[in-house]
N, C-alpha and C positions, 0 to 999 in steps of 0.2 A: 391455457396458453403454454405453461412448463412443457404438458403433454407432446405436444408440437415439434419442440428442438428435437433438432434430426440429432445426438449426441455423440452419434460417431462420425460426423462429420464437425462438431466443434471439436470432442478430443482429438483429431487426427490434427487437427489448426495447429489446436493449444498445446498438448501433449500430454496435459489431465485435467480435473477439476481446478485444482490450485492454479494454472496458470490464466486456465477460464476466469476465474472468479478475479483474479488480481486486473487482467485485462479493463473486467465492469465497476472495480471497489477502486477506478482513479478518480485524483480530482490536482485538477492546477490550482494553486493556491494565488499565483497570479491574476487568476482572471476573475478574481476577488476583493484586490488591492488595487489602490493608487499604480499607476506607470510610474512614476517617481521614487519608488521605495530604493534606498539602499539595501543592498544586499547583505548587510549584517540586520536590520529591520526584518528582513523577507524571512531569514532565517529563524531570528526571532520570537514571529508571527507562526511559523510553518509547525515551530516547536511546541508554541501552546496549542493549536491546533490538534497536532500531532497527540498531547496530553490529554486531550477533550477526547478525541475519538477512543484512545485507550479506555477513560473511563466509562464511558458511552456503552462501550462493547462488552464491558466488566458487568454494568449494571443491568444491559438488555440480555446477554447469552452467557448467563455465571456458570454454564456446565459444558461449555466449548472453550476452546484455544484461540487464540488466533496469532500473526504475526502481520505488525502493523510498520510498514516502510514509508520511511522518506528522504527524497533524493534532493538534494541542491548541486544548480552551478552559478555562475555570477550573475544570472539573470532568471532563472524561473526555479521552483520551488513543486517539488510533486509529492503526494502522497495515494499510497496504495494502503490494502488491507486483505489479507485472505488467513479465513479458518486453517488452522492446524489438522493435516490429514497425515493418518500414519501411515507408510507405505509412499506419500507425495513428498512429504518433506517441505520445507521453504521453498517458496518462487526463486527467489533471490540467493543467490550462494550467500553463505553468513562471513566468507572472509573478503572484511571489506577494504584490506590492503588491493586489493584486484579493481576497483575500481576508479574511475577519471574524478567522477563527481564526489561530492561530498555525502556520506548514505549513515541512516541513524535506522536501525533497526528496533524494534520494541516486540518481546514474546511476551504476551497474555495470556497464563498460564493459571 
């Protein structure tokens, strides 16, 4: 099936691999919880989450990198995940003064 992807027609979308693979490694963390959560709960929850995928990734790919993101606003809670590529660099710019939402970056190194 990998064989298949046309690959110059997703890089040309996404712009490289790392943006590909950040695109597939989402997940809402709300549409996991209660609709009633406080926004300091969500956050919470998003974090131990967030802690679990670090370890996760530490234990299944111990000779890869990754960088594992997650974004809050006062209502939904996201987390991403893409391998460390050299030459790609992060999805996500690392200076998180630049951002509206609230953003907790983790390198797995």
């Amino acid at each position: 099936m990998v064989d298949e992807i046309d690959w110059g027609n997703v890089l040309g979308f996404f712009g490289d691999y790392t943006g590909y693979e950040s695109s597939c490694n989402e997940i809402r963390i709300n549409d996991y919880l209660p609709c009633d959560l406080d926004t300091d709960r969500l956050i919470q929850i998003s974090l131990q989450v967030m802690d679990r995928w670090v370890e996760t990734l530490k234990l299944s790919y111990p000779e890869n990198s990754f960088i594992v993101i997650l974004s809050c606003d006062l209502d939904h809670a996201t987390l991403r995940f893409h391998k460390w590529r050299e030459g790609e660099g992060a999805w996500m710019n690392e200076d998180l003064e630049q951002f509206e939402d609230a953003v907790c970056i983790r390198k797995i190194i």
